[in-house]
matplotlib code that plots the C-alpha trace (Angstrom):
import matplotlib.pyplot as plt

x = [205.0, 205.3, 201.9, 203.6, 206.9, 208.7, 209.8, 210.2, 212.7, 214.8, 214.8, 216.5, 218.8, 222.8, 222.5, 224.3, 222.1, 218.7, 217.7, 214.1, 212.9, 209.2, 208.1, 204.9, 204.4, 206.0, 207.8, 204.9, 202.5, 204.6, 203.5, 205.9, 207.3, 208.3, 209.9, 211.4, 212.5, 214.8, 218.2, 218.1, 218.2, 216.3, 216.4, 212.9, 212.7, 209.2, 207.9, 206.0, 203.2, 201.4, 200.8, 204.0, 207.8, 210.0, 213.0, 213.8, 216.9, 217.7, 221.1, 222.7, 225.0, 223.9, 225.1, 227.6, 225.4, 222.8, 222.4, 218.7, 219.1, 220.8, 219.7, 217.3, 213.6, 212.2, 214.1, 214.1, 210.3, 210.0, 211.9, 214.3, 217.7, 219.4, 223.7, 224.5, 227.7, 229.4, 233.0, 234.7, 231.6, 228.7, 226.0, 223.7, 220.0, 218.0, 214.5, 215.1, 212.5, 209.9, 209.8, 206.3, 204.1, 200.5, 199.2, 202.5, 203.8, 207.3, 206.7, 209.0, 211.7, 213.4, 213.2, 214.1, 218.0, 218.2, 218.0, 220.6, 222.6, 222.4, 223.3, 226.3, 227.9, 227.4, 228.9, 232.0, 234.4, 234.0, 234.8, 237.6, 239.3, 238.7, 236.4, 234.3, 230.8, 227.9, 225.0, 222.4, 218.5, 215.6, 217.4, 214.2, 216.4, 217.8, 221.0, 221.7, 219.7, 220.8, 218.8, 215.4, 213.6, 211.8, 214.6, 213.3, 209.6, 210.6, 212.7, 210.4, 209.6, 210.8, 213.5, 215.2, 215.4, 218.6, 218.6, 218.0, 220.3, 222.7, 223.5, 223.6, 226.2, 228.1, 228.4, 229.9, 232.4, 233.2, 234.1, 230.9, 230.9, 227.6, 228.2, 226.2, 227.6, 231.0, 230.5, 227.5, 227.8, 224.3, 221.5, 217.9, 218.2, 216.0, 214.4, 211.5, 208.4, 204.7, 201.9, 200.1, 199.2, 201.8, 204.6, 206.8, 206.5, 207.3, 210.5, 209.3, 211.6, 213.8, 217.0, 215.9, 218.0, 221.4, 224.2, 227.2, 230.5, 232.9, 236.1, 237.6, 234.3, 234.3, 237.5, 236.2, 232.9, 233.3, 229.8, 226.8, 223.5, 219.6, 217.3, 213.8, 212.8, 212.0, 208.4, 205.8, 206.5, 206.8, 211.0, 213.3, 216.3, 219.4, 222.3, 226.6, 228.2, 231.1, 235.1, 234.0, 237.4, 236.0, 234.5]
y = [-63.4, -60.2, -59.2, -59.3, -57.4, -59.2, -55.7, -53.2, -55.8, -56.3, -52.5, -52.3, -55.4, -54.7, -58.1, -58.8, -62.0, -63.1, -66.7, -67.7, -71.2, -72.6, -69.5, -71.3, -69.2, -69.0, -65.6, -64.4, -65.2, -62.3, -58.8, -56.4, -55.3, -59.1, -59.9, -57.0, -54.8, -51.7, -52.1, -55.9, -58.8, -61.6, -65.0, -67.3, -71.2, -72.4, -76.1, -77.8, -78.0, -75.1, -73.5, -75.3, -75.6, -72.8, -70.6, -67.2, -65.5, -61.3, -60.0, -56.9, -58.0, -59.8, -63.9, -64.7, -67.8, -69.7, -73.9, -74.5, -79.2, -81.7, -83.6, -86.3, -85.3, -86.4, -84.1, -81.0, -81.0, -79.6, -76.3, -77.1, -75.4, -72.2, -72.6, -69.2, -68.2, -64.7, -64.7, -67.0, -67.3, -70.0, -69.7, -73.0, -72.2, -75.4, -76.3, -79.7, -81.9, -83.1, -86.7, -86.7, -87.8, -86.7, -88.2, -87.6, -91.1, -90.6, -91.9, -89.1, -89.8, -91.9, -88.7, -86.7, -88.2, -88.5, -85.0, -84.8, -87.2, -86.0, -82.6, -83.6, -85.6, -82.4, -80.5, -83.3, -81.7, -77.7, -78.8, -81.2, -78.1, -75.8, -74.1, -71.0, -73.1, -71.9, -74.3, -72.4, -72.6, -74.9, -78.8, -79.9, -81.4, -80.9, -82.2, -83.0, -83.2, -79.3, -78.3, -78.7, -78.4, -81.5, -84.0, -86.8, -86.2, -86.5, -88.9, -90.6, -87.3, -86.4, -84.2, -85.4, -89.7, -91.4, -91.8, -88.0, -87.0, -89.4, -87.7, -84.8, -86.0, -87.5, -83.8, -82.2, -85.6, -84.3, -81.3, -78.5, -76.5, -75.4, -71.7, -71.1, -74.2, -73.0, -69.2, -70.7, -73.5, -73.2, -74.3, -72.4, -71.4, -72.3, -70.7, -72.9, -73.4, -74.8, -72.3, -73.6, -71.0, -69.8, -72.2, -69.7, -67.4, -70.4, -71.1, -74.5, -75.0, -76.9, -75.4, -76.7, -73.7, -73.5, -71.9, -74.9, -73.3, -75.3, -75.1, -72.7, -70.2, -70.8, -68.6, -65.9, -66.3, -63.5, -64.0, -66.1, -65.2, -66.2, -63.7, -65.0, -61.3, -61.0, -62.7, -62.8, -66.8, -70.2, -69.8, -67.0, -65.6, -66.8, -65.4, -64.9, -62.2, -62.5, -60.7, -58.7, -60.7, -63.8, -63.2]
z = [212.9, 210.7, 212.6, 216.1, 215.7, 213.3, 211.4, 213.8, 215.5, 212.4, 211.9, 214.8, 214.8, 214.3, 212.5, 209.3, 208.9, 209.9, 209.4, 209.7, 209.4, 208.9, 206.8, 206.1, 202.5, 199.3, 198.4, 196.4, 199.6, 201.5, 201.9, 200.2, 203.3, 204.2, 201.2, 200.6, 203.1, 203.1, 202.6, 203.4, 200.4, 200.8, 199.9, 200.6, 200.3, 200.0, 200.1, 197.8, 200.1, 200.6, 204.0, 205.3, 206.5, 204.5, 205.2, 204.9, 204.5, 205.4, 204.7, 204.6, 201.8, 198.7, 198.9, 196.7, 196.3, 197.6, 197.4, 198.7, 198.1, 199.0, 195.4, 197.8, 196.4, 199.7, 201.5, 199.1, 198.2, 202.1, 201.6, 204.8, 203.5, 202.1, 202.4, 201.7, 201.3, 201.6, 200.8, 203.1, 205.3, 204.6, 205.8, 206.5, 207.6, 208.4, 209.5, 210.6, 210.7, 213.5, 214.6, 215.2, 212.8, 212.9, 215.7, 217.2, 216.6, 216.5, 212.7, 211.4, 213.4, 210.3, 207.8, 210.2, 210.9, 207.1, 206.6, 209.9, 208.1, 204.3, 205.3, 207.3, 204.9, 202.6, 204.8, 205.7, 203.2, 203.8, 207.5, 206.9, 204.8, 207.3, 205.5, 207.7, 207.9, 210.8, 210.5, 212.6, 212.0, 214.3, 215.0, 216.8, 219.7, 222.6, 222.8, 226.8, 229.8, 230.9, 227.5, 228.3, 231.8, 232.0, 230.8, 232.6, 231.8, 227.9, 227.5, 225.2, 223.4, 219.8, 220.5, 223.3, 221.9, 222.3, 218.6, 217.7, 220.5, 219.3, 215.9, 217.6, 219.0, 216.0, 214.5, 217.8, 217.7, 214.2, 215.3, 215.1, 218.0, 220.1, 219.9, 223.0, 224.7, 224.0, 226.5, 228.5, 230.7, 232.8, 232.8, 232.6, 228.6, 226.3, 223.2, 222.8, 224.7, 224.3, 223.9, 226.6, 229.4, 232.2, 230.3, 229.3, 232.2, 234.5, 231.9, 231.3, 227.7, 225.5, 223.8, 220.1, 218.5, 217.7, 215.6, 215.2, 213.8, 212.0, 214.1, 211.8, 211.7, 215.6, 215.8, 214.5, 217.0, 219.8, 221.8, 221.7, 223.0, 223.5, 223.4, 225.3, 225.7, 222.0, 221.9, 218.9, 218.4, 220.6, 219.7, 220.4, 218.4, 218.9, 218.0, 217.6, 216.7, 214.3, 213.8, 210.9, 209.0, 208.9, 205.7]

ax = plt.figure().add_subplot(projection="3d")
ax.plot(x, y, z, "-o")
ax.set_aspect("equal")
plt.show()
């Protein structure tokens, strides 16, 4: 992605934090410019297989600290997770897995809703204490029928199962808040589509990218946005912008 844009975009971004998700290298892999750009830190998860899964982390301020496991080896060896947290703020950036398994079996469905589940229950107590919490990365579902063009087409389709949209569910019962949800109540947003020709011109997509707040993080949360102008991958950013206080 640093080939079609990536930098001069985040050169000019007002951002305070950029979360990327299936890096694909280790840090080390980088070039220079990548892992260490001017006057942004960064922070880079790899997985233990090469060539695959990682997240990235670029912030203006250094993180006070940064958890990258949840302590289940079959989870952590993928590099999925970076909870960052800056002052009051934390940060969660998650590449959630796939439910497709190589021949697109739904095999992965399983691993995928423990890593849902694991990191939920991890996050169970900053939310009960009201702790300032925005879980935001690639969730590989769409949660309703209004997040993805074709609803009806994929209803057998990792991504939009009853099981996957299910504990999607459980965590907005709990009390996470879709950002975007929360300001935009239409239809016709998405910040995924497939590579296949004249998809993404026709805005054939799935909404498979969110930021969740914690209901105390969510009152600090003035605006939500998608940004499908911004190309150079298959996703587009998305974004919040934050009262300055909340950290």
């Amino acid at each position: 992605m640093h080939r079609k844009g990536f930098l001069p975009w985040l050169a000019g971004s007002r951002a305070q934090v950029v979360a990327l998700q299936e890096v694909r290298a280790r840090a080390d892999q980088l070039p220079d410019e990548v892992r260490a750009p001017p006057r942004w830190k960064t922070h880079f998860v790899a997985a233990e297989r090469p060539g695959y899964s990682g997240v990235g982390l670029f912030s203006r301020l250094e993180p006070d600290e940064v958890v990258t496991v949840l302590g289940v080896g079959e989870l952590d060896v993928e590099g999925r997770l970076q909870m960052a947290r800056f002052g009051k703020l934390t940060v969660v950036n998650g590449y959630f897995p796939n439910g497709n398994g190589k021949d697109r079996d739904l095999s992965r469905i399983p691993y995928k809703l423990t890593f849902y589940r694991r990191l939920f229950e991890r996050l169970e107590k900053p939310l009960r204490d009201g702790g300032r919490v925005l879980v935001l990365g690639d969730f590989n579902t769409a949660h309703q029928e209004i997040d993805l063009a074709r609803p009806r087409e994929n209803r057998e389709t990792s991504g939009f199962r009853p099981e996957e949209r299910e504990e999607f569910d459980r965590w907005i019962r709990a009390g996470w808040v879709d950002t975007f949800r929360h300001f935009n109540k239409g239809g016709g947003h998405y910040s995924w589509w497939s590579q296949r020709a004249g998809v993404r011109e026709k805005n054939i997509g799935w909404r498979i990218d969110y930021v969740l707040a914690s209901p105390a993080a969510m009152a600090y949360v003035r605006k939500a946005g998608i940004h499908p102008d911004v190309l150079g991958s298959d996703h587009c950013p998305v974004s919040v912008d934050l009262d300055p206080a909340v950290r």
